[in-house]
C-alpha positions in Angstrom: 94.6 199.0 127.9 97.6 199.3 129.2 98.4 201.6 132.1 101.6 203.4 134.0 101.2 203.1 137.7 102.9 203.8 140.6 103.6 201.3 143.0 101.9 202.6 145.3 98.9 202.8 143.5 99.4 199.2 142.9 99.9 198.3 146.8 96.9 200.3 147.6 95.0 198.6 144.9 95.9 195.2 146.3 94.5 196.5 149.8 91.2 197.5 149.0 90.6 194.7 146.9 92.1 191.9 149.3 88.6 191.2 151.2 87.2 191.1 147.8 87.3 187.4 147.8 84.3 186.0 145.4 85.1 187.1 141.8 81.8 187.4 140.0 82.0 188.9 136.6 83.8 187.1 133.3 84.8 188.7 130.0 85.8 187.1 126.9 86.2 188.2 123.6 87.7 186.9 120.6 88.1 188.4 116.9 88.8 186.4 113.2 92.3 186.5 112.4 91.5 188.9 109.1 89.6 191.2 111.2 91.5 194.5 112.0 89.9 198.1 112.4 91.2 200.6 110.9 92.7 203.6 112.8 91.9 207.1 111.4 94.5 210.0 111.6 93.5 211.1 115.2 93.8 207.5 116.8 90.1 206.8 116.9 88.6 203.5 114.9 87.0 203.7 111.5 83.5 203.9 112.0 81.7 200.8 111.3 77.6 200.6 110.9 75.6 197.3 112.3 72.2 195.9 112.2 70.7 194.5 115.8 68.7 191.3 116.0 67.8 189.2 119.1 68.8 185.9 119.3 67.2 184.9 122.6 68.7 182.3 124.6 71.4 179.5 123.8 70.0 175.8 123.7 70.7 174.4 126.8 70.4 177.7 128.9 67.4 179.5 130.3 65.3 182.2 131.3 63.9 183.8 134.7 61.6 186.1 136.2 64.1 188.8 136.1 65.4 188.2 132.5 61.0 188.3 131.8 61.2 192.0 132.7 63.4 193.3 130.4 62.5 194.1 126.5 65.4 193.4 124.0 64.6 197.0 123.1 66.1 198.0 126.3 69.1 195.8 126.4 69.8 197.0 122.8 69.0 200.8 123.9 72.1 200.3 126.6 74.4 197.7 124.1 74.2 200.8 121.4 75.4 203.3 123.5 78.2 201.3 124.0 79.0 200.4 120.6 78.4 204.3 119.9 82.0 204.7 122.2 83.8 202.5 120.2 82.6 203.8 117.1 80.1 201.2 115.7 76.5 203.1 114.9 73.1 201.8 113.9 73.2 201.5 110.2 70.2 203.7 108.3 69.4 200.7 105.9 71.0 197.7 105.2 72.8 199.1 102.3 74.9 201.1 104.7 74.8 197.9 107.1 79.2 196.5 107.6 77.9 193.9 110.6 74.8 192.1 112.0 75.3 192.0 115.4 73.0 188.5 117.3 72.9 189.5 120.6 72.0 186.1 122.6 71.0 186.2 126.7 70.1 183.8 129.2 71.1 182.0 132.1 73.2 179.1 132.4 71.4 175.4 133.8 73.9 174.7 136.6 75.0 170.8 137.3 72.7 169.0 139.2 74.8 167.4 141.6 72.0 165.7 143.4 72.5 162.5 142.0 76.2 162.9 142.2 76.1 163.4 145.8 74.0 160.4 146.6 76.2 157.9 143.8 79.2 159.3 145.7 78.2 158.6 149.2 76.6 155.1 148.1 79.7 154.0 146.6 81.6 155.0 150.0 79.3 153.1 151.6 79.7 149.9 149.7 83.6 150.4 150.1 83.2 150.9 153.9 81.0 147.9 154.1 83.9 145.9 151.6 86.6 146.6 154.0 84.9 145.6 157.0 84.1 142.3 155.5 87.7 141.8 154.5 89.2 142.8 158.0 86.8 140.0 159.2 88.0 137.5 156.9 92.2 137.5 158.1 93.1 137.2 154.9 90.5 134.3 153.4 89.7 136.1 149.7 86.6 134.0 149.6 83.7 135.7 150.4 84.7 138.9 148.8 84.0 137.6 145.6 81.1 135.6 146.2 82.7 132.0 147.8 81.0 130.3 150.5 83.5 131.5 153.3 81.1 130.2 156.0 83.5 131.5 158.8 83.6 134.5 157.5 79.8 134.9 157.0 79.4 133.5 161.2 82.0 136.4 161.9 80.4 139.6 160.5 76.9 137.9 160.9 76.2 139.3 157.2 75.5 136.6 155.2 77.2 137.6 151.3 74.1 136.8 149.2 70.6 138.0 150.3 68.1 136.7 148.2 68.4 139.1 145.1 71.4 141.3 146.4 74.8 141.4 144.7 77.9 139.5 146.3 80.0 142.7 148.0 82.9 143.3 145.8 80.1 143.4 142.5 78.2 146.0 145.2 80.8 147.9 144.9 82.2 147.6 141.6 78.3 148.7 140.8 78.4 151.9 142.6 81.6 152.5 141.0 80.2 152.3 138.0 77.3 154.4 139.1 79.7 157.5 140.3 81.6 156.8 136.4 78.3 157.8 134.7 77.6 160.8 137.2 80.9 162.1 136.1 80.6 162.1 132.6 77.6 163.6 133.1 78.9 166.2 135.0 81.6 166.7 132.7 79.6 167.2 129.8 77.3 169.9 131.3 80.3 171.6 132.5 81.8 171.8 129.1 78.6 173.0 127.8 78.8 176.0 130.2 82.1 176.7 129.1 81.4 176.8 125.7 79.2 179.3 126.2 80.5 181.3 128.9 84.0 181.6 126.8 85.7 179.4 129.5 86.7 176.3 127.4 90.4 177.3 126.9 91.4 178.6 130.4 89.3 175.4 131.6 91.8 173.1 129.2 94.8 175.3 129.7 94.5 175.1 133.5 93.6 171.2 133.3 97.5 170.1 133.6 100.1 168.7 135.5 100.5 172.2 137.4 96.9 171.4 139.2 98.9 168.9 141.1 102.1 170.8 141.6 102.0 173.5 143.4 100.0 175.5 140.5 97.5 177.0 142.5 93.6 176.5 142.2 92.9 178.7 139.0 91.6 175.2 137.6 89.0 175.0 140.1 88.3 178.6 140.8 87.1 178.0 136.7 85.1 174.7 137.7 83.1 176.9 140.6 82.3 179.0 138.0 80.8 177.1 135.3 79.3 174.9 137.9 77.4 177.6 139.1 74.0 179.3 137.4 75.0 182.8 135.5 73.5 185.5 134.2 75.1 185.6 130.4 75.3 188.3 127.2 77.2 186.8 124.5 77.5 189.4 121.1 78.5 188.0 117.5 79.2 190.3 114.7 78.9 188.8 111.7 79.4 190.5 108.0 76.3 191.6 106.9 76.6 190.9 103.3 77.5 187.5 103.6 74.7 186.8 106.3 72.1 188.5 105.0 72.3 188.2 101.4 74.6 185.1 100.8 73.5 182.9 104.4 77.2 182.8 104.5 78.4 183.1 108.8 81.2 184.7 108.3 81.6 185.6 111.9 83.9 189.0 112.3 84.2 189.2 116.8 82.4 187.8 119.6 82.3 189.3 123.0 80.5 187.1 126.0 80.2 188.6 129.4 78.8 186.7 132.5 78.0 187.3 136.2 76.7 184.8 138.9 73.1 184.5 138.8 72.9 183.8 143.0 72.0 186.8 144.4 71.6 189.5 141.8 69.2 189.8 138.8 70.0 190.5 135.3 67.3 193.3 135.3 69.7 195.0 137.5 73.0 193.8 136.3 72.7 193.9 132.6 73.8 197.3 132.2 77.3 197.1 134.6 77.8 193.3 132.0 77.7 195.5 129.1 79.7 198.8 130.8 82.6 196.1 132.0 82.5 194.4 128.3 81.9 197.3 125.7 85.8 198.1 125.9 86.5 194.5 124.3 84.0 195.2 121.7 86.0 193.9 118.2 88.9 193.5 120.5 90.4 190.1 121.3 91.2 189.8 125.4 93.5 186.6 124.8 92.3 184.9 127.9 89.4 185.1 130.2 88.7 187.8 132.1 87.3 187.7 135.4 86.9 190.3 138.2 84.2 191.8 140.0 81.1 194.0 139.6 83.4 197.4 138.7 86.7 195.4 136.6 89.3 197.1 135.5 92.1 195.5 133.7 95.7 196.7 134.4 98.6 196.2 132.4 102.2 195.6 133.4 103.1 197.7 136.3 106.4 200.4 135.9 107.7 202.9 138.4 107.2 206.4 137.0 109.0 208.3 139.9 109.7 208.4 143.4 108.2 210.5 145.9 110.1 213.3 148.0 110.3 212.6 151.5 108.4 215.2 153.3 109.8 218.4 153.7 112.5 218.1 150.5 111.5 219.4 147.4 
């Protein structure tokens, strides 16, 4: 929605959220391309009616003691009060039924990085223990790859071969390979969590040249994110008709909303996930959304007057 502001609304904006430096809440929402409400004479949107089901949690996500708490009766209780704003109501029956709405929540499995860590510092190790070998050698390529450089072995008083254990420079190349695997790993949790959280595009959009230019650290501000647990509430409407009585998905909008899961509890932070994202309801954002507990998204700024100086009218 966009707003007029002053700019010194907008300067005083930027001050009091400056120390606010650990964005936690995301909001993304997509529509199809031949969905469009329709506008009644006095501006408001057509009313549309919706069944409710639960769809628990996504594959590859989870649950916790504070998710245990809530009934989907009460999540729905607080998601229909929202919808009731933007004009989509429980349907009586499914005759009178427009969309099923599949309301899916959980939490996100964050990267283990664990075994990352350790392949990482292992591989430094070996490349540590490679260079010190080759300063040893004055320039005699032998040994690194396994030769019988005897001088070189009498100098670092390491001999290349220990029983069992691999010549250096295949050392290495192993942990190498070791740290390759971690990172595919890593890569393909992370795009898990981004399909889910409604990160994928700005993940790829941000994934550019510009990371290495000057472009500023959106990239890995994204990457923090999805590397992290969170707390998400991801809404599909589909058409009823073609769901329910010809297992067609015709999906109509879907509207995700996440927060960290590290200190808070979605028990207590449902209802502010649902607040922040029932404005994009069977609206399309066009990018991701993030912001902290209390968003608010402001269009482009425009100087609607200038004040008087004090004491001139």
């Amino acid at each position: 929605m966009r707003k007029q502001v002053t700019l010194a609304f907008v300067l005083a904006l930027v001050a009091t959220t400056a120390g606010a430096n650990q964005l936690v809440m995301s909001i993304h929402s997509v529509t199809a391309k031949d969905y469009k409400r329709q506008r009644l004479p006095n501006g408001t949107y057509k009313r549309e009616r919706y069944a409710i089901a639960n769809g628990g949690w996504l594959d590859g996500t989870a649950r916790d003691n504070s998710m245990e708490k809530i009934p989907f009766a009460e999540i729905a209780g607080v998601l229909a009060e929202h919808l009731g704003r933007q004009n989509y109501f429980l349907a009586r029956d499914s005759k009178s039924a427009d969309l099923l709405l599949v309301v899916h929540w959980g939490r996100t499995i964050a990267f283990d990085d664990t075994s990352y860590e350790i392949a990482i510092n292992d591989a430094g190790n070996a490349l540590a223990h490679l260079r010190g070998i080759g300063n040893g050698l004055s320039g005699s390529r032998g040994a690194l790859f396994g030769g019988s450089d005897s001088s070189a072995s009498e100098t670092n008083n390491t001999p290349m071969v220990k029983g069992t254990e691999l010549p250096d420079i295949e050392r290495f190349e192993s942990e190498m390979l070791k740290v390759l695997i971690a990172n595919r790993e890593r890569d393909k949790v992370n795009e898990h969590n981004a399909l889910v959280l409604g990160y994928i595009d700005d993940v790829n959009k941000n994934d550019g040249i510009r990371r290495w230019a000057g472009g500023g650290d959106a990239f890995g501000e994204l990457i923090r994110d999805i590397e992290e647990s969170r707390y998400y509430l991801t809404i599909t409407a589909y058409d009823f008709d073609g769901m329910v009585r010809r297992n067609k998905k015709n999906v109509r909008w879907v509207t995700r909303v996440s927060i960290r899961a590290p200190g808070n509890a979605f028990n207590k932070e449902f209802p502010f996930m649902l607040a922040n994202a029932s404005r994009y309801f069977g609206r399309d954002t066009g990018k991701l959304l993030r912001g902290d507990r209390a968003m608010v998204e402001i269009g482009d700024a425009s100087v609607v007057g200038i004040a008087a100086e004090p004491g001139k009218d």
